[in-house]
C-alpha positions in Angstrom: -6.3 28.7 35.6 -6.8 25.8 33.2 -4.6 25.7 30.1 -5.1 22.5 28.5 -8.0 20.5 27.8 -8.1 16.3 27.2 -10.7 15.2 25.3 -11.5 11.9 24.1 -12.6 11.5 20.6 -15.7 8.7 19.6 -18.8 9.9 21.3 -16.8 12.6 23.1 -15.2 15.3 20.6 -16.8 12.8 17.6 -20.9 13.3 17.0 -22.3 9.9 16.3 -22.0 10.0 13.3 -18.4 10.7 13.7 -18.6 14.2 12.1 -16.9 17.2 14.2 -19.8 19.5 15.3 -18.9 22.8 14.3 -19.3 24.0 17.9 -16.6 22.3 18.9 -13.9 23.8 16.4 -15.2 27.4 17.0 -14.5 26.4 20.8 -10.9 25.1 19.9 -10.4 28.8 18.4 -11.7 30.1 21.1 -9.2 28.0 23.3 -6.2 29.1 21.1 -7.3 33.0 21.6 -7.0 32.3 25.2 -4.1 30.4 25.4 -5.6 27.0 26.2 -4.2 23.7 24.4 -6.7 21.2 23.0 -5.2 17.8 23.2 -7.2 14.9 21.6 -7.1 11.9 23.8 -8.1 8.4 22.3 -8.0 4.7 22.5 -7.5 4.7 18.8 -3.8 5.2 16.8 -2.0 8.6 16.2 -2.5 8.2 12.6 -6.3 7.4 13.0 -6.7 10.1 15.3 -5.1 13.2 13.0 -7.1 11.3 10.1 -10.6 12.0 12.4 -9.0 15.7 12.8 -9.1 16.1 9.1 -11.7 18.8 8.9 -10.0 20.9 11.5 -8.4 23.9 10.4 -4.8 23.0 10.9 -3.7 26.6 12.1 -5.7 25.1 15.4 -3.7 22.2 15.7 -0.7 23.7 15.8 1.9 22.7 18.2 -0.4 20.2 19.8 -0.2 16.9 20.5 -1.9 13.4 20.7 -2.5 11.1 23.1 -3.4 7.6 21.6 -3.6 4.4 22.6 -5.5 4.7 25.8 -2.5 6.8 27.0 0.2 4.0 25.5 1.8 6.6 23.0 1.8 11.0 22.8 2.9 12.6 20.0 3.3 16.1 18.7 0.7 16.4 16.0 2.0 16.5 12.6 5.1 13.8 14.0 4.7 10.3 13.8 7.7 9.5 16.2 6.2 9.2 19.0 7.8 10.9 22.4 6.4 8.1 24.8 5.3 5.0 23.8 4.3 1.6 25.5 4.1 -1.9 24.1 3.2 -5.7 25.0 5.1 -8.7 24.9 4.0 -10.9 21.5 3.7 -13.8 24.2 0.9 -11.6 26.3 -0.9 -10.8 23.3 -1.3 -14.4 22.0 -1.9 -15.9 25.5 -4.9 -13.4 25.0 -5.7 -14.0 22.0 -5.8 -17.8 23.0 -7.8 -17.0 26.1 -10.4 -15.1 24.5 -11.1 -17.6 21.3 -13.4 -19.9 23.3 -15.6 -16.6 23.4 -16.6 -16.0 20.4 -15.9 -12.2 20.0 -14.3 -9.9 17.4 -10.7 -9.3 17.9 -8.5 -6.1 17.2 -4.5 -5.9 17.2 -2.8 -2.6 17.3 0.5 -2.2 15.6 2.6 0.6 17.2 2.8 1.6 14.2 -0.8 2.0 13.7 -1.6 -0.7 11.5 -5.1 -2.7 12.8 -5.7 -6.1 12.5 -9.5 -7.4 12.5 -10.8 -10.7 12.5 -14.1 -12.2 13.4 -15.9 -9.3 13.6 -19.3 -9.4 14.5 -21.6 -7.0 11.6 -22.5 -4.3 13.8 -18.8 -3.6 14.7 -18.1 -3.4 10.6 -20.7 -0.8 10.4 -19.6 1.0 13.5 -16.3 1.2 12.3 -16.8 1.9 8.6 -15.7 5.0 7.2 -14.2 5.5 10.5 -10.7 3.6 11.1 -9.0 1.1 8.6 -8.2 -2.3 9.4 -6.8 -5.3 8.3 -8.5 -8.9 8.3 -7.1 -11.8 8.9 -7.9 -15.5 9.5 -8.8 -15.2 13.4 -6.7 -18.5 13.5 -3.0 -17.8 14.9 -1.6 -14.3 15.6 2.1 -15.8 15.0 2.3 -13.4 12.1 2.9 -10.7 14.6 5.7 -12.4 16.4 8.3 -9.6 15.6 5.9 -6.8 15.3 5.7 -4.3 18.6 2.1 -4.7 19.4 0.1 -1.7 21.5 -2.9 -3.7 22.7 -5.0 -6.1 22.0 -9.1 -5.5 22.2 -12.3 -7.7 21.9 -15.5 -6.9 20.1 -19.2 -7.5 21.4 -22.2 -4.8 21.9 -22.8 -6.6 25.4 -21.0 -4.9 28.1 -22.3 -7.2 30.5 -20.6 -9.9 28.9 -17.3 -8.6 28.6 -17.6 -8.1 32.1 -18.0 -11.4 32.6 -15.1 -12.5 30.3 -12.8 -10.7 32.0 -13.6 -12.0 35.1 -13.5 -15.3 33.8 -10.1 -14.4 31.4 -8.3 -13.3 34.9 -5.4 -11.5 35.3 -3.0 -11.5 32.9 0.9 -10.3 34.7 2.0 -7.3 32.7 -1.4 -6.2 31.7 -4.7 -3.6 32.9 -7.5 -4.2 31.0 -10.6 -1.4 30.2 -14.0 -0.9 29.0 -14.4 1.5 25.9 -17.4 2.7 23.8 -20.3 0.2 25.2 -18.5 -2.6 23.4 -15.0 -3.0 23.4 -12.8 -4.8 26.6 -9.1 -3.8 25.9 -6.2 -5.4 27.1 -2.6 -2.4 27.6 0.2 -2.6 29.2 0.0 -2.5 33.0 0.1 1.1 34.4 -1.2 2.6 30.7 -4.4 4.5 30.7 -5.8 7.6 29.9 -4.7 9.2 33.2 -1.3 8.0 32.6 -1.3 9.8 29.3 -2.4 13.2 30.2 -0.1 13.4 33.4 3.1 12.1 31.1 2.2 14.9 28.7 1.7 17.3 31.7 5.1 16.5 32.5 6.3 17.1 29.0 4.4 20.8 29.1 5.7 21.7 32.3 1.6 22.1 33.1 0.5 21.1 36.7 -2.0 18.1 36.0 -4.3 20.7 38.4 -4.0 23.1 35.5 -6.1 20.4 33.0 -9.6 19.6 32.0 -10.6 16.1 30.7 -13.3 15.5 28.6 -15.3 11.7 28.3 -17.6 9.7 27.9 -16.4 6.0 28.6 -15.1 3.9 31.5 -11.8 4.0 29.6 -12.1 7.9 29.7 -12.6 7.7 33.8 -8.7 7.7 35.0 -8.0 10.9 32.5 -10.9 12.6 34.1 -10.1 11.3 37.5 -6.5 12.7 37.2 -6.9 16.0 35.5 -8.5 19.5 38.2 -11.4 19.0 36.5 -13.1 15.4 34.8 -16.4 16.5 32.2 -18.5 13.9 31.3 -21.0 14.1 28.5 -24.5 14.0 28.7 -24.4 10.4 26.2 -22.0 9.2 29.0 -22.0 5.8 29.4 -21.4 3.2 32.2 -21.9 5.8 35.1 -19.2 7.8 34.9 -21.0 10.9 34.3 -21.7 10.7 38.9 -17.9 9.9 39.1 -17.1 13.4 37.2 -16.5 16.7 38.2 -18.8 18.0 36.2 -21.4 16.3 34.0 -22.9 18.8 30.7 -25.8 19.2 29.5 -23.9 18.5 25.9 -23.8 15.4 24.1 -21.5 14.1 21.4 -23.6 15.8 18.7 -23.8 18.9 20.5 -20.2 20.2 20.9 -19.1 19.3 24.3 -16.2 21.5 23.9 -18.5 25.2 23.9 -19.9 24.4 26.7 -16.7 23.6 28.2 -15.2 27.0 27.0 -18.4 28.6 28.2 -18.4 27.7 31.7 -14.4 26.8 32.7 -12.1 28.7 30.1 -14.2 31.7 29.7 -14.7 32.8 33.0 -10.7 32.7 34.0 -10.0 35.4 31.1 -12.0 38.1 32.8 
């Protein structure tokens, strides 16, 4: 019986256009009828997250919760206090930020408190993220001004996969850190033993729900230790980076389709006969 389903937001839960497909709300009633919990799962901040959720009814949220941060920080939706939360070191975060300037690429800070600092961005990251998470920009220079700030990760920006492969390689590894590949253009730097996976096992925990007991929903490589972790991994059909052959289960859905019905129609229906 699976009574909870993880799903990641951009590309996953998110159409393209980072609308919410219908679809996939009348799934998460559907859920709610049958006693299944829809958790949203993303890289991005509990506040950006419940902002995406906007257009949700919020009798369907109700008595969820949030998994942000790549699985850093969960929170019971509507609460900003967060009930496990992970940070890095200021030092980590500007040895990074050092490392990675001879590179060229965009940069993003995350506050724990959700606040997102931006700075050489290149224009097709601006347009991806317009209308779709706020940020702050600043001079790309120094990051001291964060020195007393707790800081959830640090991420940089290029629409060439290849290359951040390569710049990780060549950034090494960094003591206290994992790094991860997210949405065909972002290599993110969390504290080491924070991911996705993490996430939905600490909230399993927190549920008293076997992790065998959980569906995961993705698209992304930073999706794959959620779906690797949960009884059951779903990868869209817009999957990227081949991790729709390392899931359980790969739809026919995309992003703009409602990945969630189809979920509903072939794992969560079937238990309630």
């Amino acid at each position: 019986m699976y009574r909870l389903v993880a799903s990641d937001m951009d590309e996953t839960f998110l159409a393209h256009d980072h609308s919410i497909p219908q679809a996939n709300i009348e799934a998460i009633r559907r859920m709610r009828e049958l006693g299944v919990l829809f958790v949203p799962a993303s890289g991005r901040s509990y506040a950006s997250v419940v902002e995406s959720l906007s257009s949700v009814p919020a009798d369907l949220l109700d008595g969820t919760y949030v998994i942000s941060y790549n699985g850093g920080t969960i929170n019971r939706m509507g609460d900003p206090r967060p009930l496990e939360s992970h940070s890095l070191p200021f030092e980590t975060v500007r040895d990074l930020f050092g490392r990675a300037k001879t590179f060229g690429v965009g940069v993003h800070i995350y506050q724990c408190d959700g606040t997102v600092w931006a700075a050489n961005l290149p224009e097709d990251d601006k347009r991806y993220l317009d209308g779709h998470m706020a940020y702050q920009e600043f001079d790309g220079v120094s990051v001291d001004f964060l020195r007393d700030v707790p800081l959830a990760k640090i991420l940089f920006a290029r629409h060439d996969l290849a290359f951040l492969h390569q710049m990780a390689e060549q950034i090494g590894a960094v003591p206290g850190t994992s790094f991860t590949f997210s949405s065909g253009r972002y290599l993110e730097y969390l504290p080491e033993g924070v991911d996705k996976g993490h996430g939905l096992c600490a909230l399993a925990r927190i549920l008293g729900v076997d992790v065998a007991e959980t569906i995961a929903v993705g698209d992304s490589l930073n999706d794959l230790p959620m779906l690797e972790a949960a009884g059951l991994g779903v990868a869209v059909s817009n999957a990227t980076d081949g991790i729709d052959g390392l899931a359980g289960y790969a739809a026919r859905s995309s992003c703009d389709d409602g990945i969630l019905a189809e979920v509903v129609e072939k794992f969560i229906e079937p238990q309630a006969c």
